[in-house]
PAZAPA-4460 file (N, C-alpha, C; in steps of 0.05 Angstrom, whole numbers, plus 32768, in hexadecimal, padded with zeros to 4 digits):
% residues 149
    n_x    n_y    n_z   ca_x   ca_y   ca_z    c_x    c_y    c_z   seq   type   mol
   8010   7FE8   8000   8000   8000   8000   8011   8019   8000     1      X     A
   8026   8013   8012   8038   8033   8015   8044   803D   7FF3     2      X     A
   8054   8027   7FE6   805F   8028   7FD2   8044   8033   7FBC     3      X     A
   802E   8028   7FBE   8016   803E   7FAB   8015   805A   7FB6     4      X     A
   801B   8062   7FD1   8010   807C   7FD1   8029   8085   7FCB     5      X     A
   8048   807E   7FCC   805C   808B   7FC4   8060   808D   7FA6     6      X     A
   8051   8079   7F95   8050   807B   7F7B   803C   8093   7F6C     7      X     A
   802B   809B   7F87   800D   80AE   7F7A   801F   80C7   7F80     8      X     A
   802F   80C2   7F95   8039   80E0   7FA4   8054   80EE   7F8B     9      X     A
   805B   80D5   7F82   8070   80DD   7F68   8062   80DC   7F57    10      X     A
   8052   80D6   7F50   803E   80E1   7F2E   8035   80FC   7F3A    11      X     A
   8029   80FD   7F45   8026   811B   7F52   8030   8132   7F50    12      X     A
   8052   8129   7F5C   8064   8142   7F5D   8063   8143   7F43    13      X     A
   8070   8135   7F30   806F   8126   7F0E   8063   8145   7F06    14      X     A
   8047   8146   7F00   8037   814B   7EF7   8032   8170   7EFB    15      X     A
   803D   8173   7F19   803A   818E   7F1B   8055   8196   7F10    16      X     A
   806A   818A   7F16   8082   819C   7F09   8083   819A   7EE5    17      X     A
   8079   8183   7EDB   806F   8184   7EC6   805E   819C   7EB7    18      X     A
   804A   81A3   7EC8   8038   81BA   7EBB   8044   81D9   7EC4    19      X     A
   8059   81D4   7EDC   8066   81E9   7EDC   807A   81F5   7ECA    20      X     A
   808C   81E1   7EBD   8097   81E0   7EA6   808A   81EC   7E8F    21      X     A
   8078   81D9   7E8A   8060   81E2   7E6D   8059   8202   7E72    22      X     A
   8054   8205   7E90   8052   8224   7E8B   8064   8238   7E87    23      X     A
   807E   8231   7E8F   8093   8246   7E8B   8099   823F   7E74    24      X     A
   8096   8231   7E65   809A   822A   7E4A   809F   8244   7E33    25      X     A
   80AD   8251   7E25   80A2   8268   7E18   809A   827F   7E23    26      X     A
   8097   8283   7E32   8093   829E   7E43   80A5   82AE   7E49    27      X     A
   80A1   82C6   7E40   80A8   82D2   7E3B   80B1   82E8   7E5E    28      X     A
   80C2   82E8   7E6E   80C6   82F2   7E86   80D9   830F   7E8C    29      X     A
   80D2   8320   7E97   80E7   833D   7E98   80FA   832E   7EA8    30      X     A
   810E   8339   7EAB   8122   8337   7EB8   8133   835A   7EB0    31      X     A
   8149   8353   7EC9   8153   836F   7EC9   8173   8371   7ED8    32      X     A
   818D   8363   7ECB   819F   8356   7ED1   81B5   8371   7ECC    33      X     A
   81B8   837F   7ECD   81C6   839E   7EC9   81CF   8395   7EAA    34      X     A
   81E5   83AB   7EAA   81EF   83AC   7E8F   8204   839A   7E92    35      X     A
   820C   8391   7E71   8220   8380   7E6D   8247   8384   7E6D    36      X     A
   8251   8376   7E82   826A   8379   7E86   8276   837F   7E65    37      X     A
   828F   8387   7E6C   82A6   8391   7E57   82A8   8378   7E47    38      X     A
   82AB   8365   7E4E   82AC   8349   7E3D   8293   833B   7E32    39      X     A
   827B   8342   7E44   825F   8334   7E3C   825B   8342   7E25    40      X     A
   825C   8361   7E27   825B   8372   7E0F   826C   836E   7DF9    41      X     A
   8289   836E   7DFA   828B   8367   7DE7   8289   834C   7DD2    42      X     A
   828C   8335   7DE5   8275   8320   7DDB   8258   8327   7DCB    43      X     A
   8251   8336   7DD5   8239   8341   7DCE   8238   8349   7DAE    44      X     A
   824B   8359   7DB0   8251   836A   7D9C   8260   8355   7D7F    45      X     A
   826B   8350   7D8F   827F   8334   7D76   8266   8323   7D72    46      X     A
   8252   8320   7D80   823C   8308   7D6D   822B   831C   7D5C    47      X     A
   8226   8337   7D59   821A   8345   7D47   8201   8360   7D5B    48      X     A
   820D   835A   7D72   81F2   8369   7D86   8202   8384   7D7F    49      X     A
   81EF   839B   7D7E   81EC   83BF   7D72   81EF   83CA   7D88    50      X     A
   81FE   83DD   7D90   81F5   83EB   7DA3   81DE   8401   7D9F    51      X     A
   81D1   8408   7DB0   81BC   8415   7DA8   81A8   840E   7D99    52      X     A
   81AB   83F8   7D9A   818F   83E0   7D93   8184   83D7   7DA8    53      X     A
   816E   83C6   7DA3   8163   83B9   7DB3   8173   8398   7DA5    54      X     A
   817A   8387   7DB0   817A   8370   7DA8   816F   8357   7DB0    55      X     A
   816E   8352   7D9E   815C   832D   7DA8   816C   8319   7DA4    56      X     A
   8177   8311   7DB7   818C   82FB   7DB3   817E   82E1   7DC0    57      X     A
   8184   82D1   7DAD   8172   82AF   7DB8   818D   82A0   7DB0    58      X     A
   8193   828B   7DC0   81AD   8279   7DBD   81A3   825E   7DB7    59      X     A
   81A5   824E   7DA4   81A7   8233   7D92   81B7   8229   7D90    60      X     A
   81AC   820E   7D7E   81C4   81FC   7D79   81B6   81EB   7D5F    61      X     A
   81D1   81DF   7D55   81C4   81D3   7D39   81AC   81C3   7D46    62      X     A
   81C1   81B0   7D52   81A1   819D   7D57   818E   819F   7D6B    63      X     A
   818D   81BC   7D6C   816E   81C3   7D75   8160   81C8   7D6C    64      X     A
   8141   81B4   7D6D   812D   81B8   7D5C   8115   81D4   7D61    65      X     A
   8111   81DA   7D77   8103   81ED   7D80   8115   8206   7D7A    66      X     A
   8134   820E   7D75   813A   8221   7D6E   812F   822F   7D56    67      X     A
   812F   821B   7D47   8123   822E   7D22   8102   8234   7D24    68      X     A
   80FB   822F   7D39   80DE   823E   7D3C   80E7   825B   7D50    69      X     A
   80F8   8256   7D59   80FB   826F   7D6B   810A   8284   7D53    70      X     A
   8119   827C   7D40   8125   8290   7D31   8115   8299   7D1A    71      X     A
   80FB   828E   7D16   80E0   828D   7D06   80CD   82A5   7D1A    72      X     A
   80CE   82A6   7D2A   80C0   82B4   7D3A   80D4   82CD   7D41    73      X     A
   80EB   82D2   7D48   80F7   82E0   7D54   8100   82F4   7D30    74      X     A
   8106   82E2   7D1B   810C   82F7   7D0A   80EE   82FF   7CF4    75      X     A
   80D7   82FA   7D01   80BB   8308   7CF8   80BD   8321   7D0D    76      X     A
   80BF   8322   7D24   80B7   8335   7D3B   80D5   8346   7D30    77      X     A
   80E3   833A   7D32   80F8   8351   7D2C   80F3   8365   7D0C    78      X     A
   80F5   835F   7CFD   80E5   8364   7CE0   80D7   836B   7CDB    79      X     A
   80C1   836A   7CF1   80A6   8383   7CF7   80B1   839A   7D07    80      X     A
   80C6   8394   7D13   80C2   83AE   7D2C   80D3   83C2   7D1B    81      X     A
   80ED   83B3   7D02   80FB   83BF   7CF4   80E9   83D3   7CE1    82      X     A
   80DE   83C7   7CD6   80CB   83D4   7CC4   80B5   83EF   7CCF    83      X     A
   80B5   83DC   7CE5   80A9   8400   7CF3   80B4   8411   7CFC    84      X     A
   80D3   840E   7CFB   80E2   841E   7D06   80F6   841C   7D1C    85      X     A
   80EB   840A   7D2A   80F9   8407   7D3F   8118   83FC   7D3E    86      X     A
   812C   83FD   7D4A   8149   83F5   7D48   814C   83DC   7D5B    87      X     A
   8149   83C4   7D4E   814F   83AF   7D58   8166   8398   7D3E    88      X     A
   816E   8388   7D5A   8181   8374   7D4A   817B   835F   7D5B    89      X     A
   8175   8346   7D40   8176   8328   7D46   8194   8326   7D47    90      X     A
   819C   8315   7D67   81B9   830A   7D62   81AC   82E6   7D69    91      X     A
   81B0   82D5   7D58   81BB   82BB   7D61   81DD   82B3   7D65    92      X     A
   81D5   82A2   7D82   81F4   8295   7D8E   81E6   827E   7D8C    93      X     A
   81FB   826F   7D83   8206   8252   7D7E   820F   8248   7D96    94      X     A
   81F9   8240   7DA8   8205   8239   7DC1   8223   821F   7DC7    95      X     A
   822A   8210   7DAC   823B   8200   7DAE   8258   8212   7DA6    96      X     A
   8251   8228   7D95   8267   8239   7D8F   8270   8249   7DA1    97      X     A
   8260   8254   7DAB   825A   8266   7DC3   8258   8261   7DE6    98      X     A
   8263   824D   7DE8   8257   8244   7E0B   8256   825C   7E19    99      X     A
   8271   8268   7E1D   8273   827B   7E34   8266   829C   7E33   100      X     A
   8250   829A   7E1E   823F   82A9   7E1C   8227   82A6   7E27   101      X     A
   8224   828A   7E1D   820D   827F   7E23   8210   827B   7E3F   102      X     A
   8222   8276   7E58   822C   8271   7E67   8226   8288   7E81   103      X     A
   8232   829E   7E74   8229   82BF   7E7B   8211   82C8   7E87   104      X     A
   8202   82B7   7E68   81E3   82BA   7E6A   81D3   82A9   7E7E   105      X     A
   81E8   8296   7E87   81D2   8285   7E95   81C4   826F   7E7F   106      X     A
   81C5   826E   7E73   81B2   8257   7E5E   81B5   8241   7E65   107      X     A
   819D   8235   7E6C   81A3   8219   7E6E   8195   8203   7E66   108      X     A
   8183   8211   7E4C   8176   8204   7E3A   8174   8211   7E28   109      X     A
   8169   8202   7E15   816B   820E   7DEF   8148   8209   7DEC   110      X     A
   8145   821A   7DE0   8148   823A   7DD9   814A   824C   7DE8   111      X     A
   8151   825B   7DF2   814F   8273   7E03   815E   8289   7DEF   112      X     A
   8144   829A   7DF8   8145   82B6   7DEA   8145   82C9   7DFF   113      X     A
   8156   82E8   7DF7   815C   82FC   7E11   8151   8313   7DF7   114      X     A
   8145   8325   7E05   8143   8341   7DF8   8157   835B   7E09   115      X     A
   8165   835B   7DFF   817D   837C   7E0C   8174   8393   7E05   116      X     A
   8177   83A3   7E14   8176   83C0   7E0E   8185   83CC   7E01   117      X     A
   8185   83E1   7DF1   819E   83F3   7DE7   81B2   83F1   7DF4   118      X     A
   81B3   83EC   7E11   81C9   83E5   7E23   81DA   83CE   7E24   119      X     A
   81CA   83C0   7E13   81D2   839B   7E23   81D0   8391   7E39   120      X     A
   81B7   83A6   7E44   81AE   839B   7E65   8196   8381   7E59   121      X     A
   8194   836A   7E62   8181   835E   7E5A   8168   8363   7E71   122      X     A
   8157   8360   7E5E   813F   836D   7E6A   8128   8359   7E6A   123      X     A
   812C   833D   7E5C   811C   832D   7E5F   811D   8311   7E4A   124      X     A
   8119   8300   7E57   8113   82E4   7E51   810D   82CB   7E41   125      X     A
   810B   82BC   7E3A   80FA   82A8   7E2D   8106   828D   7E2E   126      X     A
   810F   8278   7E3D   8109   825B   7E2F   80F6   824E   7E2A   127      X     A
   8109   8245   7E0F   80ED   8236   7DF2   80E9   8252   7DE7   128      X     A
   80CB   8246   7DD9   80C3   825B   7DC7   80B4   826F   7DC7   129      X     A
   80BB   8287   7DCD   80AD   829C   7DDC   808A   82A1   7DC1   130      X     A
   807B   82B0   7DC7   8068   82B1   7DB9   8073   82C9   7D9F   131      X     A
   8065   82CD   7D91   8075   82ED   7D80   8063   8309   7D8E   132      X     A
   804A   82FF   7D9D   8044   8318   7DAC   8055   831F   7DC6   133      X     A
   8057   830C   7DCE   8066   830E   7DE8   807C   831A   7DE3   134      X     A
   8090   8312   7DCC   80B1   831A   7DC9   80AE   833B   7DBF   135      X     A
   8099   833E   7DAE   8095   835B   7D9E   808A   836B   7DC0   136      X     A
   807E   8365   7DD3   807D   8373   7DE7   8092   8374   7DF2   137      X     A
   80A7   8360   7DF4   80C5   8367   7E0B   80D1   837E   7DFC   138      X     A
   80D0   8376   7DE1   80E7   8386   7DD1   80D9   83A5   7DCF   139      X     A
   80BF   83A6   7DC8   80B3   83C1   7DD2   80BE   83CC   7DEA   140      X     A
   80B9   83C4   7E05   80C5   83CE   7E1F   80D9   83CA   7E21   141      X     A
   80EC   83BE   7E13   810E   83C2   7E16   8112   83D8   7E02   142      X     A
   80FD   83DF   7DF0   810E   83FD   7DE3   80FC   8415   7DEA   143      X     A
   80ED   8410   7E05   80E8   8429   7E12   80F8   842E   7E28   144      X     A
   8106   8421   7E2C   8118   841C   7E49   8129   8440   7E47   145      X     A
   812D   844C   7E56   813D   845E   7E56   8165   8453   7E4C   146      X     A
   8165   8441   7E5A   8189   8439   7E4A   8187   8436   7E2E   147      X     A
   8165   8428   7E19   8173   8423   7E01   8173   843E   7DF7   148      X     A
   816F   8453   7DF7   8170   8467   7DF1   8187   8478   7DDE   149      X     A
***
């Protein structure tokens, strides 16, 4: 009998950290980590990030399958915001080329996408695949931020 209720008590746990997962899934989160050291920056800068942009940097890998939906989504939102004006840059990192970027960042799953400020302060979030409303809202409030300025 004990070993069934310890088997119900682990499907249980199972199941909530499961749907806790499913929810952070893609979501899109602020964060607010200051600006980027002398070396994060110029990392930054050597993978193609603008100063005085807003950038959207999401880190991949070949054989990640959920990455080419994130770079399907991330270079529509970017491409609209371009077109209206706004000053943004798609950077992809190659997280196998790249570790100690990705490393910097904290990543510890693929996809993860960051939106920066004109500063290279990152200002917010995503592992997996963020929505294109969600990302076109971070990148909106990362280029109202007083630093991207």
């Amino acid at each position: 009998m004990s070993a069934v209720v310890v088997l119900l008590v682990a499907l249980a746990l199972a199941a909530v950290v499961g749907l806790w997962v499913r929810r952070r899934e893609g979501a899109v989160r602020t964060s607010d980590r200051g600006g980027a050291s002398g070396s994060r920056a110029h990392a930054l800068r050597t993978a193609g990030a603008t100063d005085g942009a807003v950038t959207v940097l999401h880190f991949s890998a070949t054989w990640c399958g959920p990455c080419a939906a994130v770079r399907r989504v991330v270079s529509a939102v970017v491409s609209d915001l371009e077109s209206a004006g706004h000053r943004v840059s798609d950077v992809e990192v190659d997280m196998d080329e790249n570790p100690q970027l990705a490393r910097d960042f904290g990543v510890m799953s693929l996809p993860t996408t960051f939106v920066l400020d004109g500063a290279m302060r990152e200002r917010s979030r995503a592992s997996g695949v963020p929505s294109s409303k969600d990302l076109r809202a971070a990148v909106l409030s990362a280029s109202d931020s007083p630093s991207s300025e």
